[in-house]
C-alpha positions as CSV (number, residue, x, y, z in Angstrom):
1,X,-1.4,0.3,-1.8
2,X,2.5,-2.5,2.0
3,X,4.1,-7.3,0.6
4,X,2.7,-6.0,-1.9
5,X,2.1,-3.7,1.4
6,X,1.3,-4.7,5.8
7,X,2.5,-7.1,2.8
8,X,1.6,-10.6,2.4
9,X,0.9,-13.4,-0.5
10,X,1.1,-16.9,-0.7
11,X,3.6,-15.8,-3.7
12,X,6.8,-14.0,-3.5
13,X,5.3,-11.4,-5.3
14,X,4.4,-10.8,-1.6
15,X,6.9,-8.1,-1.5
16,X,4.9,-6.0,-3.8
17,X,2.2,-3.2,-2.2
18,X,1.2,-1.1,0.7
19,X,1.8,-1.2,4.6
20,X,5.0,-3.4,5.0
21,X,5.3,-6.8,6.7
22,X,9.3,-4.7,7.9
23,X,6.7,-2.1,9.2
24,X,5.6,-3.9,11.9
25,X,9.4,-5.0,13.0
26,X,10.4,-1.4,12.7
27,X,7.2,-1.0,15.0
28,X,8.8,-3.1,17.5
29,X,12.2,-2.2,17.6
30,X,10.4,1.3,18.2
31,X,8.9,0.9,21.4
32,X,11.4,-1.3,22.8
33,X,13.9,-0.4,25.9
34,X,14.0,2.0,28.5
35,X,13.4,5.8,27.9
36,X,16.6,8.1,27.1
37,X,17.2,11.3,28.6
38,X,14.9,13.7,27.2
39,X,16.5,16.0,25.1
40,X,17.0,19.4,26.6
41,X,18.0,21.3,22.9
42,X,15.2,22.7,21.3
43,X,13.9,21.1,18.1
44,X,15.2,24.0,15.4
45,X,18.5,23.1,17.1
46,X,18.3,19.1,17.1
47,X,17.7,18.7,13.2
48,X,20.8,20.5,11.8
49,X,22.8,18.6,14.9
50,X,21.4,15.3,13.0
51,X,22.0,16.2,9.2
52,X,26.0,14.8,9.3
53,X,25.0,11.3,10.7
54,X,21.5,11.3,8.8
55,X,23.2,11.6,5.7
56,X,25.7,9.3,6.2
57,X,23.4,6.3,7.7
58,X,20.9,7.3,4.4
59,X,23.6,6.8,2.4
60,X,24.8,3.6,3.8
61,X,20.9,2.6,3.9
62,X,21.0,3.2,0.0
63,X,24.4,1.3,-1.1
64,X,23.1,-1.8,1.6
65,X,19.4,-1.4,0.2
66,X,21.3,-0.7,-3.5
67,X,18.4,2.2,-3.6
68,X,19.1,4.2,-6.5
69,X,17.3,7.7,-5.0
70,X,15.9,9.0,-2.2
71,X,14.8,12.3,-0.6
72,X,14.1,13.2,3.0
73,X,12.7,16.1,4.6
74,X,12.0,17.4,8.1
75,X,9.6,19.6,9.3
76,X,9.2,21.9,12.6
77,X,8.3,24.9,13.6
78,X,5.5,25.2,11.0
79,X,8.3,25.0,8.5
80,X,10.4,22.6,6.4
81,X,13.4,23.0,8.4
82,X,15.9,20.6,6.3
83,X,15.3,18.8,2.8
84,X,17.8,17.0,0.9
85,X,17.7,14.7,-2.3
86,X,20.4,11.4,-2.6
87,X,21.3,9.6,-5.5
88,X,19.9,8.9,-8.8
89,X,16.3,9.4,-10.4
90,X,17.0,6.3,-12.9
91,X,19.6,3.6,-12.6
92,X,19.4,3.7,-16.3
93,X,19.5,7.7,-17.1
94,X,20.9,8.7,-13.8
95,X,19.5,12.7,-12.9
96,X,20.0,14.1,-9.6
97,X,17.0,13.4,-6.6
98,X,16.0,16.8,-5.2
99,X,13.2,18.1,-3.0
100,X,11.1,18.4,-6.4
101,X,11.4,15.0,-7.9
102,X,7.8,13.3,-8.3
103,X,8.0,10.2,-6.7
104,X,5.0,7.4,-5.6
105,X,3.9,8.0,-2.7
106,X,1.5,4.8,-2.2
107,X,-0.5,3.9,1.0
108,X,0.8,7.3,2.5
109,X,-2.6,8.3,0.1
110,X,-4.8,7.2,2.5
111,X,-4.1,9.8,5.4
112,X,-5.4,12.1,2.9
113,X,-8.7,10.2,2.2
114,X,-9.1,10.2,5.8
115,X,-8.8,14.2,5.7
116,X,-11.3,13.8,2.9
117,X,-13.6,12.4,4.7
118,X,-13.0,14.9,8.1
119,X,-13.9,17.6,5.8
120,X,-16.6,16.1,4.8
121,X,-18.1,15.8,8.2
122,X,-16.7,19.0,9.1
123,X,-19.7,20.4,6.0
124,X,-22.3,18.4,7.2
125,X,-22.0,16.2,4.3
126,X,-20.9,13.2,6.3
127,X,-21.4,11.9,9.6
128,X,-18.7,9.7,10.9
129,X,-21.2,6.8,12.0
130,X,-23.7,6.8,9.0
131,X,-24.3,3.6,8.1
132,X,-22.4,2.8,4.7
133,X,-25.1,1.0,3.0
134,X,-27.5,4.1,3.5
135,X,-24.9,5.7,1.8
136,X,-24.1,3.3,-0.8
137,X,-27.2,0.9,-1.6
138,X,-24.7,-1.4,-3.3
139,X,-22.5,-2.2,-0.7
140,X,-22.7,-5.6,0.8
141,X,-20.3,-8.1,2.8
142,X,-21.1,-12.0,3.2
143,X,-22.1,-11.2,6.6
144,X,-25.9,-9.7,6.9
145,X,-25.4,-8.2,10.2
146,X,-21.9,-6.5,9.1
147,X,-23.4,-4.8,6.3
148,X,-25.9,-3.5,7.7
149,X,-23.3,-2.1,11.1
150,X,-20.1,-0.9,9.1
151,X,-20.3,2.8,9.1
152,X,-18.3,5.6,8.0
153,X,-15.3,5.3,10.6
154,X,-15.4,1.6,9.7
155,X,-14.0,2.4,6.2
156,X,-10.7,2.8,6.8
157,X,-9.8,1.5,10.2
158,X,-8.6,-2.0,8.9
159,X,-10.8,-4.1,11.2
160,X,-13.5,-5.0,8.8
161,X,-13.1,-9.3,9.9
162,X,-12.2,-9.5,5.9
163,X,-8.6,-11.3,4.9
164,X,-5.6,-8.9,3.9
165,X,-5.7,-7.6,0.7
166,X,-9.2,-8.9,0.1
167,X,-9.7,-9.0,-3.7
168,X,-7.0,-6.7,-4.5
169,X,-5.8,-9.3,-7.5
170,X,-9.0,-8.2,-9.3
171,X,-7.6,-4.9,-9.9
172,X,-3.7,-5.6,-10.8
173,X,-5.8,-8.2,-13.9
174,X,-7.7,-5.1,-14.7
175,X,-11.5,-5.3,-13.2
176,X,-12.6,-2.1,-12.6
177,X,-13.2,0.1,-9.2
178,X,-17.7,-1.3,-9.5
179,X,-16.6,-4.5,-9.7
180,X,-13.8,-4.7,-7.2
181,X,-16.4,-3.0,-4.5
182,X,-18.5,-5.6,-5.5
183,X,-16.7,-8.7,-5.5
184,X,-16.4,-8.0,-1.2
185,X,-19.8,-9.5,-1.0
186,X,-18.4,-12.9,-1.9
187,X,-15.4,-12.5,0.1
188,X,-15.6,-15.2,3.3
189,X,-14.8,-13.3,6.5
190,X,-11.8,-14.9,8.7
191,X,-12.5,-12.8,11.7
192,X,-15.1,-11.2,13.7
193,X,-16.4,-7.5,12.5
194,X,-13.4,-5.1,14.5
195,X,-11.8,-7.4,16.3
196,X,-8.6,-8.0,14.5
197,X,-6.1,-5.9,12.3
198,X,-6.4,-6.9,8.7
199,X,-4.9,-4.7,5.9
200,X,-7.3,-3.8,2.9
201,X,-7.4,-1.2,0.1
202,X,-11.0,-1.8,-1.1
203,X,-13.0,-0.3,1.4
204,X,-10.9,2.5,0.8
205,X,-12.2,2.7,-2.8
206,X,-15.5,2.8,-1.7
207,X,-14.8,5.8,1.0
208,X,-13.4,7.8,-1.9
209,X,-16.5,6.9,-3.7
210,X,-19.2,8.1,-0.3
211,X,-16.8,11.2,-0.2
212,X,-17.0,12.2,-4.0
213,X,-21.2,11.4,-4.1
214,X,-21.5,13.2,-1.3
215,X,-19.3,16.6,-2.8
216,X,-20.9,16.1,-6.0
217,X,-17.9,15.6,-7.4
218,X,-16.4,13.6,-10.7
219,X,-14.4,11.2,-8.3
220,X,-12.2,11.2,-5.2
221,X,-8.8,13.0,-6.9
222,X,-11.5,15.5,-7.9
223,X,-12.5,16.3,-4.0
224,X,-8.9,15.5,-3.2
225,X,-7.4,18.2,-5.4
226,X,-10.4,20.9,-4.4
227,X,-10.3,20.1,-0.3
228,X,-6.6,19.9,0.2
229,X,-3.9,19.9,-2.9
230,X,-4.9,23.0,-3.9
231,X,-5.4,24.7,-0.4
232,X,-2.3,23.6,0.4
233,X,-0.3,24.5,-2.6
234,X,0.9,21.3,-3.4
235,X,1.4,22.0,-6.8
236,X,3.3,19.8,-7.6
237,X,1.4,16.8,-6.7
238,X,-0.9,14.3,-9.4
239,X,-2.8,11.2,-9.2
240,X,-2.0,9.3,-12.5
241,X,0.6,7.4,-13.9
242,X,0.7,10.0,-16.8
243,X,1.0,12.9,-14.7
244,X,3.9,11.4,-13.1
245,X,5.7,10.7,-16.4
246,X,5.0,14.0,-17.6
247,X,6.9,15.6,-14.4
248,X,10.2,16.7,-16.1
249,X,11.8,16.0,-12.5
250,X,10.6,12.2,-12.0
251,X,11.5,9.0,-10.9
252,X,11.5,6.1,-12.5
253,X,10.5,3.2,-10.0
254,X,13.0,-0.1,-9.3
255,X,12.2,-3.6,-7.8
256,X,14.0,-4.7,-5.2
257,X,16.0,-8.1,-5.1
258,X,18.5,-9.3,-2.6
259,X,20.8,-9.3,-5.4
260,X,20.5,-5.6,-6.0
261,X,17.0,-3.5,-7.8
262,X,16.3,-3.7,-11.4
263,X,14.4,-0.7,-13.1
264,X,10.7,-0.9,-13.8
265,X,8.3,1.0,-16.3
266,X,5.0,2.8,-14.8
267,X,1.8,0.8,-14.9
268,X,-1.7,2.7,-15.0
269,X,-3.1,-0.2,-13.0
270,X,-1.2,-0.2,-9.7
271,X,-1.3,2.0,-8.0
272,X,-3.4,4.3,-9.7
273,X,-6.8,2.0,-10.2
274,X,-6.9,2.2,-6.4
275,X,-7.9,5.5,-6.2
276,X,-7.7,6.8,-2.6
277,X,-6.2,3.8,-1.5
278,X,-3.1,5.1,-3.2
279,X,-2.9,6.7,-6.4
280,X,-1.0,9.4,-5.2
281,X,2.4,11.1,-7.1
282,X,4.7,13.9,-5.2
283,X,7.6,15.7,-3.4
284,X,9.0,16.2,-0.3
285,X,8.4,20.3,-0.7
286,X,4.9,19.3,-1.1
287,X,4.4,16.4,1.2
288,X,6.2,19.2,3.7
289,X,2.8,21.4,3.5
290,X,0.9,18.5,4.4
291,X,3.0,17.5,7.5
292,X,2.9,20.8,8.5
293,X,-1.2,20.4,8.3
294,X,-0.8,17.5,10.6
295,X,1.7,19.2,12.8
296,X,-1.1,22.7,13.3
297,X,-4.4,19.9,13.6
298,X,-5.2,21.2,10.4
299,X,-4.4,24.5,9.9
300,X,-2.3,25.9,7.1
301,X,-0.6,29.4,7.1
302,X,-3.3,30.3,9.7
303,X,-6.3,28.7,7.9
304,X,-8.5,26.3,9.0
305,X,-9.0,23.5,6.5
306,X,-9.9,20.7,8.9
307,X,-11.0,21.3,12.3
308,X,-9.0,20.1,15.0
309,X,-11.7,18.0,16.3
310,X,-12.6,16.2,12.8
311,X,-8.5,15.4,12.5
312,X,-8.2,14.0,15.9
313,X,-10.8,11.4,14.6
314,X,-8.4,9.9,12.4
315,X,-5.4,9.6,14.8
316,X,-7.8,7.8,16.8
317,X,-7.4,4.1,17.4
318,X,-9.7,1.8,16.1
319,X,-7.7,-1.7,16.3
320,X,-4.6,-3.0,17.8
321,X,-1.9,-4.0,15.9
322,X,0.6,-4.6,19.2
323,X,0.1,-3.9,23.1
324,X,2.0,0.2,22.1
325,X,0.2,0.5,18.8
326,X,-2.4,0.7,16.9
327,X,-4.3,1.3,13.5
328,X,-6.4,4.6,13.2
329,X,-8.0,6.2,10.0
330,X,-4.8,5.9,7.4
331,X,-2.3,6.2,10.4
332,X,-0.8,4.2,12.1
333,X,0.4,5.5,16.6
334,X,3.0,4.1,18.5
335,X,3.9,4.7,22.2
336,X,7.5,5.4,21.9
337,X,9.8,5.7,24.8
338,X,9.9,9.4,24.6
339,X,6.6,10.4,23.1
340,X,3.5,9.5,20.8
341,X,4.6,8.7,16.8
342,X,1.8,8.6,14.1
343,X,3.0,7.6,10.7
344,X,2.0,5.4,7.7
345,X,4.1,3.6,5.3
346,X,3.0,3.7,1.1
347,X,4.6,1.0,-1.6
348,X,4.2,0.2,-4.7
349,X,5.7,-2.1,-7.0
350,X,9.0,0.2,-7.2
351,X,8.6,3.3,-4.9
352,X,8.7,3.5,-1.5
353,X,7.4,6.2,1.1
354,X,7.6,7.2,5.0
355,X,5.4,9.9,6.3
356,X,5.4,10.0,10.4
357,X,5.4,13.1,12.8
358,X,5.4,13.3,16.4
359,X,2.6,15.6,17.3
360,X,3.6,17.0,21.2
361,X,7.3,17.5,19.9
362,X,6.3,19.4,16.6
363,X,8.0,17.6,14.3
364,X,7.7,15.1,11.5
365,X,9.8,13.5,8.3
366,X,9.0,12.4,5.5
367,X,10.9,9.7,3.4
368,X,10.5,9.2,-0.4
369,X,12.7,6.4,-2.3
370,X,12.5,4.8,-6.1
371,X,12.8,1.3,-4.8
372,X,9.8,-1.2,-4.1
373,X,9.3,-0.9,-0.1
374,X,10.7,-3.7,1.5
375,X,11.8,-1.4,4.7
376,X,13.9,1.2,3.9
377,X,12.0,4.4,3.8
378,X,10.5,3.1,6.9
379,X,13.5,2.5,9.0
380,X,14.9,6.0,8.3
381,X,12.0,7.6,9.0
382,X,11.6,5.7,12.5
383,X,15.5,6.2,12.7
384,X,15.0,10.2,12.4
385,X,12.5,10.3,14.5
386,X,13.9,7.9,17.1
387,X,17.1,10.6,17.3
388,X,15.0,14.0,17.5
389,X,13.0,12.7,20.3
390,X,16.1,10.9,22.1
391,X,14.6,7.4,22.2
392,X,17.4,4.5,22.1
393,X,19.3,3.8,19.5
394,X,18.1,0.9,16.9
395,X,20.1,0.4,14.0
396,X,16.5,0.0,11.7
397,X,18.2,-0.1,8.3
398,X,20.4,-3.0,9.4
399,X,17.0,-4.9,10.6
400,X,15.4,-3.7,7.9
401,X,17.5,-5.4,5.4
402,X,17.7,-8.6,7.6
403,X,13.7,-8.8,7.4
404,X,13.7,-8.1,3.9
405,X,16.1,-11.0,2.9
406,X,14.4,-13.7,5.2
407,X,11.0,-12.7,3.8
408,X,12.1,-13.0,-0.1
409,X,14.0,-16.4,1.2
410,X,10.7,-18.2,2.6
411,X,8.7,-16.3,-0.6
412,X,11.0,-18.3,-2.8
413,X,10.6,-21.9,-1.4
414,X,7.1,-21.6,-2.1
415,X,8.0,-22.3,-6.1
416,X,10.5,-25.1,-4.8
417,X,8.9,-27.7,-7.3
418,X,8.8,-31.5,-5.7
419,X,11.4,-34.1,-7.5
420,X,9.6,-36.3,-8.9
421,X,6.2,-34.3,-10.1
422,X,3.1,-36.2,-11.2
423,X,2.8,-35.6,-15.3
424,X,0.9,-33.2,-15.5
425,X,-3.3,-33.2,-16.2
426,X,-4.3,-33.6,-19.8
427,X,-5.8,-30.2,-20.5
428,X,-7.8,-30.0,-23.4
429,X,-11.1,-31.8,-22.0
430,X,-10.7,-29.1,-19.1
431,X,-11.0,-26.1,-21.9
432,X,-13.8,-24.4,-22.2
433,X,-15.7,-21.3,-20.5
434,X,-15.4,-20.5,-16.6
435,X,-17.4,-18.6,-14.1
436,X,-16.4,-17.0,-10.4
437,X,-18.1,-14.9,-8.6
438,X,-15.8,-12.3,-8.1
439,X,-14.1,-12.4,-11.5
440,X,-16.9,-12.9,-13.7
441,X,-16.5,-14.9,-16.7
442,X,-13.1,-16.6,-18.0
443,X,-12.2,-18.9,-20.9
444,X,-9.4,-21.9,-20.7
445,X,-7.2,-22.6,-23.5
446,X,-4.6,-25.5,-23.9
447,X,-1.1,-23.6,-24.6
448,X,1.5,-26.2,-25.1
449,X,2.0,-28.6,-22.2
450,X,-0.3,-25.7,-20.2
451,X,-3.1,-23.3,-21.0
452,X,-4.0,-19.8,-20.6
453,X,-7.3,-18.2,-18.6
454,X,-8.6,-15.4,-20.1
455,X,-10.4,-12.9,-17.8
456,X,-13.3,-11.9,-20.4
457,X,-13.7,-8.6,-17.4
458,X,-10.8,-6.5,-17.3
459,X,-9.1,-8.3,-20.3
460,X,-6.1,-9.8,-17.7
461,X,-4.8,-13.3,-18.9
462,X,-3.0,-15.7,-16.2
463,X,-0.5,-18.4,-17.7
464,X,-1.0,-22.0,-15.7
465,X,2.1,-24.1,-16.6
466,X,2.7,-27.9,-15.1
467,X,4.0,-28.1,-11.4
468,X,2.9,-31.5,-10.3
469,X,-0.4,-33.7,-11.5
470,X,-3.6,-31.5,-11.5
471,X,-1.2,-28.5,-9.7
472,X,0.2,-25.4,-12.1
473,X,1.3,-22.4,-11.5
474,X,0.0,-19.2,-12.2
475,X,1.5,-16.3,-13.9
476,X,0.0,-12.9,-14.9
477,X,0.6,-12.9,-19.3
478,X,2.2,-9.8,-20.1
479,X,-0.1,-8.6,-22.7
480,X,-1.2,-4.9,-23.7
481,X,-1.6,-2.8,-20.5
482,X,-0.7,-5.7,-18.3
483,X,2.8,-6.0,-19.5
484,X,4.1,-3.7,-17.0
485,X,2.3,-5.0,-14.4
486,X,4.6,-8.5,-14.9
487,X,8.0,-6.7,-15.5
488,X,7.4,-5.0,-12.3
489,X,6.3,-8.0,-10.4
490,X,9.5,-9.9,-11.8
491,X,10.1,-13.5,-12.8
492,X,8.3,-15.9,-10.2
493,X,4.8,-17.1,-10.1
494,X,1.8,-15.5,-8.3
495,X,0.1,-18.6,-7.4
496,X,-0.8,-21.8,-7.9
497,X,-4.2,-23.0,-9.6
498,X,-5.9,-26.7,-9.3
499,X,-8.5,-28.6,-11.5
500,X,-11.0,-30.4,-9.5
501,X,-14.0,-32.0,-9.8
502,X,-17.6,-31.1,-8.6
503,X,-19.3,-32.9,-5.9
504,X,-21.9,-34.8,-8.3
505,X,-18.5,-35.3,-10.4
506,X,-19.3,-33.9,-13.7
507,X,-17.8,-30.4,-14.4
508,X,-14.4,-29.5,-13.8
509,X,-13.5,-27.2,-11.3
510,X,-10.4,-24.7,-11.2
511,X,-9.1,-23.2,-7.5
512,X,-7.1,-20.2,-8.3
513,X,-4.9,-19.7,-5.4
514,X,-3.2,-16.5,-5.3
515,X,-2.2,-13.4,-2.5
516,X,-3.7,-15.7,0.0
517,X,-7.2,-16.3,-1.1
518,X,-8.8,-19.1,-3.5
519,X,-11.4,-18.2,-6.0
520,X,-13.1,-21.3,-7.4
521,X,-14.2,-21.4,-10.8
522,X,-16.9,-23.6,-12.2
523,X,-17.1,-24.2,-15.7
524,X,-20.3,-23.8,-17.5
């Protein structure tokens, strides 16, 4: 769930989650000049030509990214034809990466809610164009008209006219999965109903919640582990942040800094309270099973667990992202010079994932790495892929880590505080309790020359300290469960939060400002 994933905040925290703002250059530099000459080498011949400079250009990627591990694999053939694991587990405790270390896999989850779903219109259980609100009475956007016309397909094909990210702060400050599917009702739209390209991980939730109602099942891992982890084998594979500890051969995750990554402890809140938007844990021998679904339209070892039909659905494109690609159903396909590419990127606060295939060439790689996604995973995945089908060459890495720089660079001067501030507002007439819509209830304090807001859903505290008059910023407190969250997130602010006054001006207002969107509170 990338950027905190695509990846944007008003914070530098940006950096953070799911589908990559580097995605979208890698994107480009994929599609970009004229067509090589097609390779004339079969496939089974091409990959263990490509391992020597693979491995060397992952690990100059790692020393230039300072990625402590990764692990690739590449499948063809209906068969994991190389895997290899580089580096570290832990910059702290070292431990060798192989091809069965558990890492994050992130918004790489969400192809698999969309096979959840497939499935679940393959039974009869689903249709892909039942209205969601039949489905779910409590679903409801700001928009009349778009409630009552999103449907299944609409779920996950990132085109719902909502911003990026909608509401996804709720759920790193601890509101639960009711409350965050909830809170979209007071979400303004910023674009027409399937017009435009706009990452979220909400609606994605709520699919995983259709899927396991309609399975009569406990939840979505439930219907997740039943339809496909266990059909496929992969073992190996978990959905909590407890599983993944409990993995003897584990990662531990790392935030990434131009100045080199900094290890990170586990959180149970991100990814994991995002259920199929990506909560999932695993390997490259198991992600290679479910490549090699992709790779037969959904067969495995000669059985049908998708139809082919019902898995072309969700390589179909719903939305355009550039004039050669677009955004399906938890993939993403790109025109390359030499052939069709569907992939997705994952991230979370300190792992990074690549999954792409190219389906007429029968082949596909997948990319794992213990270092928050800012581009890596993804540009040796495009890179591999770029090689096996003969495209041009396009150092991605290098770009990669260009983008990365320039994007924590701008982050930063967002926190540039002006030279000579206003003194900041007197805040003890401003305490007192608080009420937004999406949030719920909150309580200010004074603390010191700031105060603290205390989320009475979810139990998440943010920190406002003086930036200039009636302006502070906001950081997330690191208390109890939360405290990860922060170390993860690192040192700068996520926001910035404003006192106001009401229109008939008698109560304070407060405009929280943070991953892009305002949430106005209103005290009582």
């Amino acid at each position: 769930m990338s950027n905190r994933q695509i990846r944007h905040y008003s914070a530098p925290s940006a950096s953070r989650r799911r589908f990559t703002a580097a995605a979208l250059a890698i994107l480009a530099l994929s599609v970009v000049g004229p067509a090589a000459r097609a390779a004339d080498a079969p496939m089974d011949a091409r990959i263990p030509a490509l391992e020597p400079e693979l491995e060397a250009y992952a690990a100059a990627g790692m020393k230039a990214f300072d990625t402590p591990g990764l692990a690739i694999g590449i499948v063809s053939g209906d068969k994991l034809v190389y895997a290899h694991g580089f580096g570290v587990r832990s910059k702290a405790k070292g431990g060798a990466v192989g091809t069965r270390t558990v890492f994050q896999i992130g918004s790489t989850t969400k192809a698999f809610l969309a096979a959840t779903l497939a499935i679940a219109v393959d039974r009869g259980t689903l249709r892909w164009d039942d209205r969601v609100v039949d489905l779910d009475p409590e679903f409801q956007l700001k928009d009349p008209w778009v409630t009552r016309e999103f449907r299944v397909f609409d779920l996950l094909a990132q085109r719902s006219g909502l911003p990026p990210y909608a509401n996804d702060s709720l759920g790193i400050l601890g509101l639960d999965e009711a409350a965050m599917i909830r809170s979209l009702r007071h979400v303004e739209p910023v674009s027409s109903f399937r017009s435009t390209f706009a990452y979220t991980n909400i609606t994605h939730m709520l699919a995983g919640r259709i899927v396991a109602r309609g399975e009569e099942a406990a939840d979505w891992n439930a219907v997740l582990r039943r339809d496909l982890l266990e059909p496929l084998g992969m073992a190996e594979t978990s959905t909590t942040a407890e599983a993944i500890e409990a993995a003897p051969d584990h990662t531990q995750g790392h935030r990434w800094t131009p100045d080199g990554t900094v290890e990170v402890p586990f959180t149970p809140l991100f990814p994991y309270a995002f259920g199929g938007a990506g909560d999932m844990n695993s390997t490259i021998e198991d992600m290679a099973r479910w490549l090699r679904l992709q790779l037969r339209d959904g067969s495995f070892d000669g059985r049908k667990i998708v139809s082919p039909e019902n898995m072309a659905v969700t390589r179909t494109a719903r939305v355009g992202i550039t004039d050669k690609a677009f955004y399906a159903m938890g993939w993403v396909g790109v025109l390359t010079p030499n052939g069709r590419v569907v992939w997705h990127n994952g991230g979370t606060p300190s792992f990074g994932a690549y999954v792409g295939f190219a389906p007429e060439k029968d082949v596909g790689v997948v990319v794992l790495t213990n270092a928050e996604n800012v581009g890596f995973p993804d540009a040796v995945g495009a890179w591999v892929l770029d090689r096996l089908l003969d495209n041009p060459r396009v150092d991605h890495v290098a770009a990669a880590l260009d983008s990365a720089k320039a994007r924590f660079a701008e982050s930063a001067k967002a926190f540039v505080r002006p030279e000579n501030p206003q003194p900041a507002l007197p805040l003890a007439p401003l305490a007192g309790t608080y009420a937004e819509p999406s949030f719920g209830k909150a309580v200010l304090r004074q603390d010191g020359d700031g105060a603290v807001l205390e989320l009475q859903d979810g139990g998440g505290a943010l920190q406002l300290e003086p930036w200039d008059g009636s302006v502070f910023t906001v950081r997330q407190k690191p208390v109890g469960r939360f405290a990860a969250i922060v170390e993860n997130n690192g040192p700068s602010p996520s926001g910035f939060a404003q006192f106001q006054i009401d229109t008939d001006g008698t109560k304070p207002l407060l405009r929280l400002t943070i991953e892009n969107q305002s949430y106005m509170f209103r005290r009582e």
